[in-house]
N, C-alpha and C positions, 0 to 999 in steps of 0.2 A: 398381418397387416402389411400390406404395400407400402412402401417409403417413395413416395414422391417428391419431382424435384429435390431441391437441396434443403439440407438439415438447416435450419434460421437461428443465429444465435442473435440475442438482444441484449444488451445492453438501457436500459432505461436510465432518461435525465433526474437528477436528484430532485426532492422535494424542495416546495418554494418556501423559503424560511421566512418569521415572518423576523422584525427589528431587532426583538430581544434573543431571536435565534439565529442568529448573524450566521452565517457560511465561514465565517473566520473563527467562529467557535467549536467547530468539529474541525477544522483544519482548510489547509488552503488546496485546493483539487486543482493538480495542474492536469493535463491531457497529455499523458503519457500512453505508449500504448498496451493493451491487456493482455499482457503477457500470459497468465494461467488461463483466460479466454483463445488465446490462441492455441493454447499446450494442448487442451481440447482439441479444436478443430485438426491443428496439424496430426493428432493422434486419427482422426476419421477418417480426414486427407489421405492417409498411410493404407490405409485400411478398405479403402475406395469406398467412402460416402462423401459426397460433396457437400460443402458447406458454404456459408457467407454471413457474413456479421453485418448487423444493424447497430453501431452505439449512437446514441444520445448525446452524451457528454459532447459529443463533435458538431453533430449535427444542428442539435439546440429547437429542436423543433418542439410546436404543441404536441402534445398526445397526439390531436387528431389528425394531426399532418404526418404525423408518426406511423400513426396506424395504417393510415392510406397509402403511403410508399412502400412499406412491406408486405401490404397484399400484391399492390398493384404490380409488383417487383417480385412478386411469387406468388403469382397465382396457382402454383401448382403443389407447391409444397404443404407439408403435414405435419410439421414437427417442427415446436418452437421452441428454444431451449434458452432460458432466462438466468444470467450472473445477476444475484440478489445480495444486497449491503442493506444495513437501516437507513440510506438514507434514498435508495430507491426502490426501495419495498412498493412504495405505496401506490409510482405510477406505475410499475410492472403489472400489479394486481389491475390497472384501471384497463392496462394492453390487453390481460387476458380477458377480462369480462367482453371486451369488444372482438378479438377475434374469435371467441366463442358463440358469438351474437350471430357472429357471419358464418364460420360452421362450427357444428356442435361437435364433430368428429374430427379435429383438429388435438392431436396430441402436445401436450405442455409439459416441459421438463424444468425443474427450477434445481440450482446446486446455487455453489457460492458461499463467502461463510454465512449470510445470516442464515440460512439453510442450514449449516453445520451446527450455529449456537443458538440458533431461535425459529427452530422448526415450524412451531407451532405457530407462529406468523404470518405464513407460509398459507396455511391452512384457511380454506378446500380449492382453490383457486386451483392448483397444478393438480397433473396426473402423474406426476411420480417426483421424489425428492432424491436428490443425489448428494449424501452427505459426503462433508468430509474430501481428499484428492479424489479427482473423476475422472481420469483418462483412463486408466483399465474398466472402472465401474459402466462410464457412460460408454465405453465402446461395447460392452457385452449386453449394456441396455440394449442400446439402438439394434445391435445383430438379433436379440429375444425379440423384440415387437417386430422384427421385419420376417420373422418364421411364426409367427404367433405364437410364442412360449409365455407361460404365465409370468408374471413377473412383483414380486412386493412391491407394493408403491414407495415406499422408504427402501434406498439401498445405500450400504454404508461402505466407503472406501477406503480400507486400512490403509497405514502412514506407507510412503513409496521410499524406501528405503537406499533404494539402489538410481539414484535420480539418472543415474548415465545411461541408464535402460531406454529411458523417455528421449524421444527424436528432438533433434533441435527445432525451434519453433518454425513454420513457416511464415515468415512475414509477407511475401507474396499473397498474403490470402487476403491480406487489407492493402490499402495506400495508405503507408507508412506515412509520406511526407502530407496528410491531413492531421497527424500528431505533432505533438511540441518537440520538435528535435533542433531546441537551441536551447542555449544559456547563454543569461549577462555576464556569468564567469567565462566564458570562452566564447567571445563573438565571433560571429563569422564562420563558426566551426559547425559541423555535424552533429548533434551529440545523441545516440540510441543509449536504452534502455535493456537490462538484463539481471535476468534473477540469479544468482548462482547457488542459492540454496535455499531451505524452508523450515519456520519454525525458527525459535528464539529458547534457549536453557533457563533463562531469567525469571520471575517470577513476582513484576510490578501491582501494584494492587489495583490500580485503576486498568490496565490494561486489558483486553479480552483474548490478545492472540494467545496467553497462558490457556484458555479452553482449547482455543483452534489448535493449537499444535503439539500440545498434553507435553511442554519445556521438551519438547523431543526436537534436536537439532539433526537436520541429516542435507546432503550437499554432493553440490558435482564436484570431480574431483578436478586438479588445478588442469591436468589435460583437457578435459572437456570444454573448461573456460576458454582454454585457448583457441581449442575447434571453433569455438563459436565466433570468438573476436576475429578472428582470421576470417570466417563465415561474411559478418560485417562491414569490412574494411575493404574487402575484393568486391563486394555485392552489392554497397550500400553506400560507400566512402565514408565507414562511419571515421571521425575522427577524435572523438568522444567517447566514453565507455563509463555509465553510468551504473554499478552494482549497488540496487535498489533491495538487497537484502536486509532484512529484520539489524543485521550485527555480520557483516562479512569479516570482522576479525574474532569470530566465537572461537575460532579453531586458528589457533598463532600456526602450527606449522604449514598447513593446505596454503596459509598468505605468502606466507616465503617462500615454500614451493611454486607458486606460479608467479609468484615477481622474478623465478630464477628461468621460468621458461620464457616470460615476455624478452629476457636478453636474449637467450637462446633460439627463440624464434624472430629474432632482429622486431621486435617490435614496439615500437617507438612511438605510442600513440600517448595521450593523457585519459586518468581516469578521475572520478568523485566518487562516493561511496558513505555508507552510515559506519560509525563505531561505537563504543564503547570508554568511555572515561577510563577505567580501571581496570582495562584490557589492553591499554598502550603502554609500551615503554620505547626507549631511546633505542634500541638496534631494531624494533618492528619497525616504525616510525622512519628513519633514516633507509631500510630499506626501499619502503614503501616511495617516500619521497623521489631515491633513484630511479624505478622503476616507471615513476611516471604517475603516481597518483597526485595531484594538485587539489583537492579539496576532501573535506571530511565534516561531515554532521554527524553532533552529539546530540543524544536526546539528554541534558543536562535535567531538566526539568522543576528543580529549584536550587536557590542555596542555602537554604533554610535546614541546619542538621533535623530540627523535629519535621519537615516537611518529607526528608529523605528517607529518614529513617520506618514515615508512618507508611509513603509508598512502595517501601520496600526495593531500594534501590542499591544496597549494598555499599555506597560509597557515603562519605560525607565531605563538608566543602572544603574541607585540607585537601583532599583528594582531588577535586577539578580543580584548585590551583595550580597545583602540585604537575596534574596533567598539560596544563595549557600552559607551562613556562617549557618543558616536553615540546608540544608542537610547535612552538613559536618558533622554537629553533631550529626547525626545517622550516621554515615562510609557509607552511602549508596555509590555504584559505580555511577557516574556518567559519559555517553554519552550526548554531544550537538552538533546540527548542527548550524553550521555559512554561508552563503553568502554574497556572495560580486559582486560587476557590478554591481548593480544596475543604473537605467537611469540615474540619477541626483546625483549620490553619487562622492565624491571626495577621492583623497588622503590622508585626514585627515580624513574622514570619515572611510576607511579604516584599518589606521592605528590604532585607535580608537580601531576598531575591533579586531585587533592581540593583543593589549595589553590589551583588556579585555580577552582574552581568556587564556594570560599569566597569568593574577590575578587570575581569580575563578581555570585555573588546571583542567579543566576535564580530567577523565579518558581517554578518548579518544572521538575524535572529529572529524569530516570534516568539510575541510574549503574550498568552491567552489564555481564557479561562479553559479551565478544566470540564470535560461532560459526564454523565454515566451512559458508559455502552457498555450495551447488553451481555450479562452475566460474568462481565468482572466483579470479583470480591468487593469492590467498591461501590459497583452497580448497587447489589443486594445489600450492603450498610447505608445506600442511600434512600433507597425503599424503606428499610425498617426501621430507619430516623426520622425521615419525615422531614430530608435532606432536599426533595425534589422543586426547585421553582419553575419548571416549565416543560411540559411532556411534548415532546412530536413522535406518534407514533412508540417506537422501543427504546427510545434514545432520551435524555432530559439534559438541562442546566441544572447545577448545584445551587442550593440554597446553604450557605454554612452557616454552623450555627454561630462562630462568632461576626460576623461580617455580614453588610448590606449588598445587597445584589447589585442596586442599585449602583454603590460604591466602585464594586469589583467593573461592571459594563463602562465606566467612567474613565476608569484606569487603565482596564486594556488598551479604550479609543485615545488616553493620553498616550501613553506611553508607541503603540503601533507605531509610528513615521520613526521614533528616535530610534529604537533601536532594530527597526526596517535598514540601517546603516549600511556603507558598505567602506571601511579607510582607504579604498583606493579609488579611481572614478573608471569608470569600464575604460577610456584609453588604457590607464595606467596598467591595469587588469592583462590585456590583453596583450601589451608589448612589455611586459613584465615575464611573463609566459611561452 
């Protein structure tokens, strides 16, 4: 088959939730930009297929006006290759039944994780599923259909072990600055986005990345990081450096390793980044601090010891005490997330929760209910309880057994603005920094 025009990657707008499925209940979607969407294309780019991305999330358009710009913007192209989550499964499916309407020989490629954890969702919409990492898989697709080699509709992409293989992304291939590249923590500043590695060890009950990345941690190495940051800062003025990894301190030495190169490479930028409660101590920390990182988010997620213990989070709340008198002592900004509904949780479990979150004072926080996505351990205990108060598509709200639902939606909409917090006011923020 001929490959015409350029390769279309889509992006599609998440489903319209309806009151009791608030958009703050699966989390809050900021417009960052799609990085493993680009690792794609730049891997094409490399390889001389032209690409161009359509997202959604930016654009905010109906379907139909969706669908009309991507023809009308590629009339020639033949190959639409779709990044699929549960929460835009459903318009994706509505894209392809319409450009299938308009021609029938128009090939459809869907990857992304609900493809990796909920294939059969997926199903019969697309002509071929790319599970799992897809730069090696989907480049060897596209070269088989454009010689006409047979090919399995399901093709699966073992773990990428050796991440420094994979090109740095090209951001060129979108207009970056129609992405979110600010922060109320650092006004006025630049701030991009960067993955430095894939996959989480950990092993949360409610979480689904445990399927996505089989607790297999693997990562670029601290040089790489640096190519990249250097990459951004001559290219882009980033002044920001956002590492948007699962746990960027899984692996303590690779941190101190490249907090030893940012001196080394005179570079003097700030970063933010996710951790790890009980993977911080006092010499990580203080490095980190020197180096330049000024923020850190904990996915805390209660303080409830039975709440910790049932999600399998390895710490209890001596432990984020313990931690956050730790960071305090470097002024780091601190973000954590908290949930709450969980199946078996109570109102003292709960409250637990609000008055740990009064204690430690993070900077700023959400505090929400908990959902089932799809094929967490938690997911399947909430199915075979009879745990579910509200289905969209693969995804639901928890119904617990001890607690009103009613209760729990009542509580989040109290509690959201308080501990929405921030103890300094963005001046103070910003010339503090």
């Amino acid at each position: 088959m001929k490959i015409n025009g350029k390769i279309v990657f889509i992006i599609a707008d998440m489903i319209d939730f309806s009151r009791s499925m608030r958009a703050r209940a699966i989390g809050r979607f900021n417009n960052h930009i799609p990085i493993g969407v680009l690792s794609l294309m730049t891997m094409l780019e490399n390889n001389n297929f032209k690409t161009i991305l359509y997202d959604n999330t930016i654009l905010r358009l109906n379907n139909e006006s969706f669908f009309n710009m991507i023809l009308n913007e590629n009339s020639d192209s033949n190959i639409f290759c779709f990044s699929l989550n549960c929460i835009n499964i459903f318009k994706a499916k509505d894209l392809v039944v319409r450009l299938k309407k308009h021609n029938e020989n128009f090939i459809f490629i869907a990857g992304g994780p609900h493809v990796t954890l909920f294939e059969q969702d997926c199903y019969p919409f697309f002509d071929y599923y790319v599970k799992g990492e897809g730069e090696y898989v989907l480049l060897d697709l596209i070269k088989s259909i454009s010689i006409n080699v047979f090919v399995t509709k399901t093709i699966s992409g073992d773990r990428i072990k050796e991440l420094d293989d994979l090109p740095i992304i090209n951001r060129d291939l979108i207009n970056i600055n129609n992405y979110d590249r600010k922060s109320t923590l650092f006004l006025g500043k630049k701030v991009d986005n960067i993955l430095s590695s894939r996959g989480c060890s950990f092993n949360c009950k409610f979480c689904n990345t445990v399927e996505l990345w089989n607790r297999k941690f693997y990562a670029h190495s601290a040089q790489r990081l640096i190519d990249e940051i250097k990459l951004l800062i001559e290219k882009y003025g980033t002044e920001v450096v956002y590492i948007r990894d699962d746990n960027f301190v899984n692996n303590r030495k690779r941190v101190i390793e490249f907090c030893s190169l940012l001196e080394k490479n005179n570079i003097h930028i700030e970063f933010q980044t996710y951790a790890r409660i009980d993977l911080i101590d006092d010499e990580l920390l203080k490095i980190m601090r020197e180096a330049g990182f000024i923020s850190l988010f904990f996915g805390i997620e209660s303080g409830s010891d039975n709440t910790l213990k049932y999600i399998r989070k390895k710490y209890n709340r001596k432990a984020i005490y313990k931690g956050f008198d730790l960071i305090r002592k470097y002024d780091f900004k601190i973000s954590t997330g908290f949930l709450f509904g969980f199946p078996y949780e109570t109102k003292e479990d709960i409250d637990i929760t609000i008055q740990t979150i009064k204690d430690i004072q993070p900077d700023w926080s959400f505090f929400q209910m908990v959902v089932g996505f799809p094929v967490s351990d938690m997911y399947y205990e909430c199915l075979n309880n009879n745990f579910v108060q509200e289905r969209v598509g693969s995804f639901f709200t928890i119904k617990p057994k001890y607690l009103d639902f009613n209760f729990l939606a009542d509580l989040e909409q109290k509690y959201e603005g308080e501990f929405n917090w921030r103890r300094y006011s963005e001046k103070q923020i910003y010339y503090k920094f």
